[in-house]
Structure formats: C-alpha cells, structure tokens
C-alpha positions in Angstrom: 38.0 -11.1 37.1 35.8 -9.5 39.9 39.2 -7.6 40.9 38.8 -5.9 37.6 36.1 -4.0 38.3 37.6 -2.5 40.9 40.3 -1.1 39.4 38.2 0.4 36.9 36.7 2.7 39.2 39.9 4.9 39.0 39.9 7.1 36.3 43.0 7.0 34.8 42.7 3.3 35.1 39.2 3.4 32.9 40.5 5.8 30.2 44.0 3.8 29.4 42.2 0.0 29.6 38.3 -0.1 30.2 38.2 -1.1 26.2 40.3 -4.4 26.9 38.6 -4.9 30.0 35.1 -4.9 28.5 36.4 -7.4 25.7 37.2 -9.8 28.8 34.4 -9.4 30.1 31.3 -8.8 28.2 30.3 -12.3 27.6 30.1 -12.6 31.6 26.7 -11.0 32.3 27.3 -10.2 36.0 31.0 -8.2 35.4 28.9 -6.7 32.1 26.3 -5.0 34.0 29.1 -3.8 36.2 31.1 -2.4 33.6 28.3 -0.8 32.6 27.3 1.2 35.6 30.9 1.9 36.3 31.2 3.6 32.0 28.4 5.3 32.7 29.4 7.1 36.3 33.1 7.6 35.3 31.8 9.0 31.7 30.0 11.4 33.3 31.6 12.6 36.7 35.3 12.2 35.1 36.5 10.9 38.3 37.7 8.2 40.2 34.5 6.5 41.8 34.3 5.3 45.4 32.7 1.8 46.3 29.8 3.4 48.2 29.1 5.6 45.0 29.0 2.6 42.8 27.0 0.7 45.1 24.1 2.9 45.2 24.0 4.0 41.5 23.8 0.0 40.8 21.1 -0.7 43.5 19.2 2.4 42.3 19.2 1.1 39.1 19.0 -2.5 38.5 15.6 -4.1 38.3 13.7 -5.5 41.9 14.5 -8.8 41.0 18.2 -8.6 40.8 18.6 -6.5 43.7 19.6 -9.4 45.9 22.4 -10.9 43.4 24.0 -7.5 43.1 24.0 -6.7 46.7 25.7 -10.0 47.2 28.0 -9.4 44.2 28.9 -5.7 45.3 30.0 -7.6 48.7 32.5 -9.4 46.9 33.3 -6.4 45.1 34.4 -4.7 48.3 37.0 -7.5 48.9 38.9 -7.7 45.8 42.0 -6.0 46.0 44.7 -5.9 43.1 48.1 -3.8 43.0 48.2 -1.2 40.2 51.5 -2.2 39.6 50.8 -5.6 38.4 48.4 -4.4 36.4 49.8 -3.9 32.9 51.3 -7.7 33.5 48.2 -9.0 34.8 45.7 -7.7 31.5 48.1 -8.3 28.8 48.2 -12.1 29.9 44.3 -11.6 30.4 43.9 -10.2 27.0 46.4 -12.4 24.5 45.2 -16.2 26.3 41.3 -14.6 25.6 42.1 -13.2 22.7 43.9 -16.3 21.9 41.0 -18.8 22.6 38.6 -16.5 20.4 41.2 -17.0 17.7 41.2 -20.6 18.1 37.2 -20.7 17.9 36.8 -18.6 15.1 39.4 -20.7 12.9 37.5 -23.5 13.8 33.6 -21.9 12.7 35.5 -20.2 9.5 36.6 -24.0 8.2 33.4 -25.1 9.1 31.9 -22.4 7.1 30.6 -21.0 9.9 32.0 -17.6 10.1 33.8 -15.5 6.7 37.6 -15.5 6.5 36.8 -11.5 7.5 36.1 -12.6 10.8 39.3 -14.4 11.6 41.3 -11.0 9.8 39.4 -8.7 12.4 40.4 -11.0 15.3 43.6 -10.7 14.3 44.4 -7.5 13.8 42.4 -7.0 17.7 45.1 -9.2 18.7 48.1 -7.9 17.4 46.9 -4.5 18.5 47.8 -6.0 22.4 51.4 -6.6 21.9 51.8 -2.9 21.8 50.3 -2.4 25.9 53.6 -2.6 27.8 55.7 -1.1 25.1 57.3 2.0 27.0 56.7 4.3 23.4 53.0 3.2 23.4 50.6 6.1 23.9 53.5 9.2 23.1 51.3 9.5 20.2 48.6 10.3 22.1 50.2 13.2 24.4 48.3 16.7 23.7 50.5 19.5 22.8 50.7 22.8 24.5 52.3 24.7 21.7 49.5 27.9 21.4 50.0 28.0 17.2 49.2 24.4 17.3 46.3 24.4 18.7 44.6 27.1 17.4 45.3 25.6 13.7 44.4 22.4 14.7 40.8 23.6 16.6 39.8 27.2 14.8 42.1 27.9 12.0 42.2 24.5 10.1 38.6 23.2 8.9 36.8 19.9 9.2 34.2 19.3 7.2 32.5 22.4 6.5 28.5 22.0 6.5 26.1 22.6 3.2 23.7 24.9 5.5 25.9 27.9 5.9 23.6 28.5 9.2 25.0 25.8 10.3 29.0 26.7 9.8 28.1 30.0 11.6 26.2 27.8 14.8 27.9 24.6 15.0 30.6 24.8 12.7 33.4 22.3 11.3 33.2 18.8 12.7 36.6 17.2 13.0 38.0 14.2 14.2 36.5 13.2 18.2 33.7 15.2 17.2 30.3 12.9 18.1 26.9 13.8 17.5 23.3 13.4 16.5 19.7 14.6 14.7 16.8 13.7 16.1 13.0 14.4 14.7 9.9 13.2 14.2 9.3 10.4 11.4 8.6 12.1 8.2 10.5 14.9 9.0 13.4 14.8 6.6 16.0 13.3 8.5 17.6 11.1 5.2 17.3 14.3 3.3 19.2 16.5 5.8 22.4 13.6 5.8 22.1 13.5 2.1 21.9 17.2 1.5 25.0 17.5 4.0 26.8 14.5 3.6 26.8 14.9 -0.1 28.8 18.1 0.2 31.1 16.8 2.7 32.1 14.2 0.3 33.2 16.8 -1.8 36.0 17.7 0.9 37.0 14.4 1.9 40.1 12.3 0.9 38.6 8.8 2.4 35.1 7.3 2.3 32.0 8.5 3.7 30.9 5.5 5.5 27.1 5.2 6.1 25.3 2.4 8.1 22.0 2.4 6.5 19.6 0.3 8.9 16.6 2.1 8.2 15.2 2.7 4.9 16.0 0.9 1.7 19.7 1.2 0.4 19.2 2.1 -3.4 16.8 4.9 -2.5 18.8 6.2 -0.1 21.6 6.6 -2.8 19.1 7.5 -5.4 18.8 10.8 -2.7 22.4 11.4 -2.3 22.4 11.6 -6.3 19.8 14.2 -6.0 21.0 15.9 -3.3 24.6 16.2 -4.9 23.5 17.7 -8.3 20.5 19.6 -7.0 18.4 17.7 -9.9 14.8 15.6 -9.6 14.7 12.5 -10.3 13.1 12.8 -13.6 15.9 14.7 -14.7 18.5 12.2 -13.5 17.3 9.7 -15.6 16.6 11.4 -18.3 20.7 11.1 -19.3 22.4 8.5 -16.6 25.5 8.6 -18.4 25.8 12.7 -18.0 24.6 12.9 -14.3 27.0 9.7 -13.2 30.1 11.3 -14.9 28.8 14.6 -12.7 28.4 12.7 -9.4 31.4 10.4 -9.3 33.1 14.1 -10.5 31.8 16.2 -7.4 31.7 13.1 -5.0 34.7 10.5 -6.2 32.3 7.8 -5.5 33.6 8.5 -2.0 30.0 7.6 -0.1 29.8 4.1 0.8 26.1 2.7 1.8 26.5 -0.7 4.1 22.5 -1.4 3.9 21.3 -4.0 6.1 18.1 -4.2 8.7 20.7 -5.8 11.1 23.9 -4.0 11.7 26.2 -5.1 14.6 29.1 -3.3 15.7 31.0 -6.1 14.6 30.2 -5.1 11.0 30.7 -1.4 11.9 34.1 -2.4 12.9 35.1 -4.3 10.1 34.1 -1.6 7.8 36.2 0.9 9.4 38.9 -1.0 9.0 38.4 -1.9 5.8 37.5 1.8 4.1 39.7 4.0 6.5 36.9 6.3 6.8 37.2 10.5 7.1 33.5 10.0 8.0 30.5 7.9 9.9 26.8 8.3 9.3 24.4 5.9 11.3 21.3 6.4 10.2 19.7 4.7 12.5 21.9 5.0 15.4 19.9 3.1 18.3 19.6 -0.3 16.7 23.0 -1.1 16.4 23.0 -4.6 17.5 25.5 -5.9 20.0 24.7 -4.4 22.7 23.0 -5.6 26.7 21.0 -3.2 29.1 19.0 -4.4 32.2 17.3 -0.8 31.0 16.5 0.6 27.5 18.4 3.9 27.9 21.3 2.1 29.7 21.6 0.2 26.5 21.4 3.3 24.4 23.9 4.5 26.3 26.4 2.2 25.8 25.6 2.5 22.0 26.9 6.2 22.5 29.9 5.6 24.2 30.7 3.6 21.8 29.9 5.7 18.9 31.8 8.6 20.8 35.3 6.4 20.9 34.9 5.7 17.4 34.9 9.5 16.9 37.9 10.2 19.3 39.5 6.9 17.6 38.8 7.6 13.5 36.9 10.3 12.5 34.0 12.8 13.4 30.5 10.6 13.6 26.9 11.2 13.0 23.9 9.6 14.5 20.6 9.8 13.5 18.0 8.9 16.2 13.8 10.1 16.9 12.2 12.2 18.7 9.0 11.0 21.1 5.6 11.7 20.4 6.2 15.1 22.5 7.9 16.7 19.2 5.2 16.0 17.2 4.0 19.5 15.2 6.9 20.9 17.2 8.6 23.9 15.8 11.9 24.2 18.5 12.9 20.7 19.9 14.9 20.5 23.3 16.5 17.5 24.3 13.5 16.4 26.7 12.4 15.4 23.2 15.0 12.9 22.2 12.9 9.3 22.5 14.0 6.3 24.8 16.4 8.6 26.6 16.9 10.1 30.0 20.2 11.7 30.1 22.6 8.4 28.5 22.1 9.6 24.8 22.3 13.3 25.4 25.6 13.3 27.5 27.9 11.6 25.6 27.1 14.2 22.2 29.2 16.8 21.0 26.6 18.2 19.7 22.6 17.6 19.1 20.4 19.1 16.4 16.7 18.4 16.9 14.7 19.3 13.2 11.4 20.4 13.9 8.4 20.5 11.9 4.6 22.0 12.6 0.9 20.8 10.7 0.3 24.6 9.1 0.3 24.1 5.6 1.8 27.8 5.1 5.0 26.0 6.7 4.9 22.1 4.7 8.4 23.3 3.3 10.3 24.8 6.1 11.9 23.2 9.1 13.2 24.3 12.1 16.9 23.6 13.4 17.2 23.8 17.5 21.0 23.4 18.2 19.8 21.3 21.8 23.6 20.6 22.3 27.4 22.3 21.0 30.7 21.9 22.7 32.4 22.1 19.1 35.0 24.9 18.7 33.5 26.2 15.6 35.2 28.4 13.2 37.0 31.6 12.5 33.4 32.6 10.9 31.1 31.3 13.7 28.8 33.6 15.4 28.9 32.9 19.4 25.2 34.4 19.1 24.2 31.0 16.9 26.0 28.5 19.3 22.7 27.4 20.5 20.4 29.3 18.2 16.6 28.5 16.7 17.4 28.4 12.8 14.2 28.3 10.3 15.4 27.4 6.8 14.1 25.1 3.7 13.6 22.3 2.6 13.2 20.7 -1.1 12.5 17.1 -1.1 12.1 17.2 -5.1 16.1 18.1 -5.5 16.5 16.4 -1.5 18.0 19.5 -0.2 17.9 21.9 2.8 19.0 25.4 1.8 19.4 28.7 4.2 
C-alpha cells in the first residue's frame, strides 16, 4: 500500500480520503510514519507536495537511527505509481475487505468477552459509512455556498456559543461548529475553573450534550465545580439544601454536561461517545494524553492529536483543549505561544484559536489572571471589537463560587 502514500501527497487527494487511508494503514508502522509527515506538510502548506519535499522533511526529521530504512523506503516511494482514476475503486475494496477483517476479529474478542458489544456497534457503523465513497450524491452536502446573506448569517449574524467573559465575546467571540482550540497555563492556574465557569454557561445555550473528557483531575470534583460555577454559590451553601440547588442546576443546565472521567482516554472512547451523545460541544481537559496515538517525536505526536481534534471540530461541533504551559510561563502575566509546553509549531498550527491564562507571585494580584489571546482566526460577532482580536485582558477570578468574571 506503498502506492498510497503517493497519492496522498496531492491535496485534493489528502482532503477527500487521507481518513480512510490512515485507517489502512496505521497499524503498519513504516506507511504510519509516512502518513504522518505527509498530514503534517499538506496541513500546513495546503498544497500538493512534491517527492523531493517530502523526502527532506522526513530525513530532517526522523531519528539517526532510522535514517537508512527511510532513505531506502522513500526509494521505493519514488517508484510507486497509481492512476487517480482507479482510485475510488481501488480504496473502497481496500477499506470494506479491512474493515471487514477487523469486523470479523472483533466478533470473535466480543464472544470471548474480550471486547464490549460497543465495540463491534462502532465498527459497524465505520463500515457502513464506506458504502457511501463512490455514490455520485456523496459529498453535495459538503459544497460551500456562495449566497452573500447566507454566509454572513451563518459566520457573523447567527451565534455559537456565546462566552461567560463578556471580554471574551468582544476578542474571540462565538465558537461554532469547525471551530478548534485551546488554553494553556501553568499548573494551579485555574484552568478547570475557566471550562467550568464557561462551559457551564454554554450549557445553558445548547440543545445536545456538553461532552467533557476528564483525564486529569478527579471526576466528582470536577462536577462538584461545574455546580458551583453554574449557580455562583460555595460549596457550603450547596449543601446546605441539595434538593433546592439540584432542581436549580438541572433547570439552568438540563443536565446537559456529561463527564467521561478516566486517567486513560483513547480516541477510541472519544469516538464512541460522540456517537453516542450527538454532542453541540467537546472539552478535553487534558488534551495531550489522549491515548492512541505514535510519534518518532513528542511534538509530532502532539500533533497528530490536533489534527485530529481539529476534524472532530470541522466533523461535529466546535472543540476545546486544555494543555500547559512550560516552566517559561511561570509568574507570567502575558503568555505567547513560545510558552505552550512540548510544542514547536504542531500544536499551535492546527488551532483556531489559543488563550494562554497567565498568573504572577505578587500577592496584590493572587485573584486576578491574565488572558493573552496568542491565536484567533474566528469570525467573531456583530459586537466584537477588531481592537481585542488579539488583546491582553486582566479580569477575575473566584475559586470559592469557581468563576472568572470581567
């Protein structure tokens, strides 16, 4: 499946099949790394990518040790030819035998108690999603519309989900569906605080489930937060009448934040959530250990996390990572995103957008934090100020009530 690789190096050959490629492939660790070099050159150049720049991106990169098996392999590369015509033909019988044989295994590990009944529904529905690839309809969907009205409702006129921080409506603004990005800080800084304060409030405007991927701290204080965070209360207040404050929360909220709490989430589990809840929203809090995922590098790794994250925006709904910042942020008012730890450029270039939450040692300043907006391609609103787009915002924060406030 060498020949693959290949044809993935055109661009409008990566955007219409590299996600059924890298499901052929990404158990072969050769073709992987490939794939991987070819995402992340394509992802950012948006352009088809020659064989001599491929070459030297991969021998620039991979380790000393595999030089000589890449060089060898890149050879081969060279050779592979494979008409585009033949192409739709040539992956749909790829993809349904593979998908097919994974089918067959995980039936197998499910009676053998193995795997969860889940596993073989996911598969399924992965594989009935091929039958739709040479369908001459398939895609229409997809085909952006030119009508001037149209867009301007759909980008400026119609909000997303409108932010608690009204700082933040005015800087970054509503974040729709294909909208991908992240906050990164310091430990300690108030990063569960910020998603609870905000994501509490956007479950107010939602229809479908706040999904959030919990890998970090524990689940039941997380939620304890949102539950603060939604009714402005302390906690000694919250339990003083549970009955009162949980009619008030499932009121506001509509129970509509769901916390999938585990130290080890994979994307398989992210997956099979999402299709499960049917999500208007996705908080990772922690982003970068996702598990699932191969690098020869650690920020090539991280980097495939955020592609991924990015087509689960483009594909469902607008996403949120959560991520930290190095030990050069530390006492930090204004971070940049020079700041954003285990990252060279991977992370940062496939966001939307990028808020780095600062935080300095002077005690006058032990409750206020400071927003840097490091990143924003978002389209905003009809009440955002061009002036904020990438502005330094100083505002509150109240971890008794687990709120930020202007």
């Amino acid at each position: 499946m060498l020949h693959l690789i290949n044809l993935l190096c055109i661009h409008s050959i990566y955007i219409k099949y590299h996600s059924l490629i890298y499901d052929l492939i990404k158990d072969n660790k050769e073709l992987y790394t490939l794939y991987t070099y070819v995402s992340h050159l394509i992802t950012r150049y948006e352009k088809d990518i020659t064989y001599e720049e491929l070459t030297l991106y991969v021998i620039t990169n991979i380790i000393e040790k595999d030089k000589e098996k890449y060089t060898l392999l890149l050879k081969e590369l060279k050779e592979q030819t494979t008409s585009t015509l033949l192409l739709d033909d040539i992956l749909l019988d790829l993809v349904q035998k593979h998908k097919a044989h994974q089918l067959a295994v995980t039936a197998v590990e499910v009676s053998e108690g193995l795997k969860s009944y889940s596993d073989l529904l996911l598969l399924t529905s992965e594989l009935n999603a091929t039958t739709s690839l040479l369908d001459p309809l398939e895609g229409i969907s997809n085909i952006v519309t030119d009508d001037l009205d149209e867009l301007y409702n759909e980008t400026i006129h119609k909000p997303g989900l409108r932010w608690r921080l009204n700082t933040l409506n005015r800087s970054l603004g509503s974040l729709r569906k294909g909208d991908f990005g992240f906050i990164f800080a310091r430990p300690e800084t108030g990063k569960t605080t910020f998603l609870a304060s905000e994501i509490s409030y956007f479950a107010e405007q939602c229809n479908s489930p706040i999904l959030w991927f919990n890998n970090e701290e524990q689940g039941s204080k997380v939620q304890l937060r949102i539950y603060q965070a939604s009714l402005g209360i302390g906690l000694t207040e919250l339990f003083s009448n549970r009955t009162k404050y949980k009619n008030e929360y499932t009121n506001k909220t509509g129970n509509r934040i769901i916390i999938y709490d585990s130290a080890s989430i994979s994307k398989t589990d992210v997956v099979r959530q999402i299709i499960f809840h049917k999500p208007g929203c996705i908080v990772f809090d922690q982003l970068d250990k996702i598990q699932g995922f191969s690098g020869d590098r650690e920020d090539l790794k991280l980097g495939d996390i955020y592609i991924w994250a990015r087509e689960l925006a483009k594909k469902y709904c607008p996403v949120i990572g959560v991520c930290q910042s190095d030990a050069t942020g530390e006492g930090k008012r204004w971070l940049t995103m020079d700041n954003v730890a285990n990252a060279k450029t991977a992370k940062q270039a496939e966001a939307d957008w990028i808020l780095g939450i600062g935080k300095t040692h002077n005690e006058s300043e032990e409750y206020l934090r400071f927003l840097s907006i490091c990143k924003n391609k978002l389209m905003g609103d009809e009440d955002t100020d061009p002036i904020l787009r990438h502005g330094h915002l100083t505002i509150k924060i109240k971890p008794n009530i687990a709120r930020y406030e202007d």
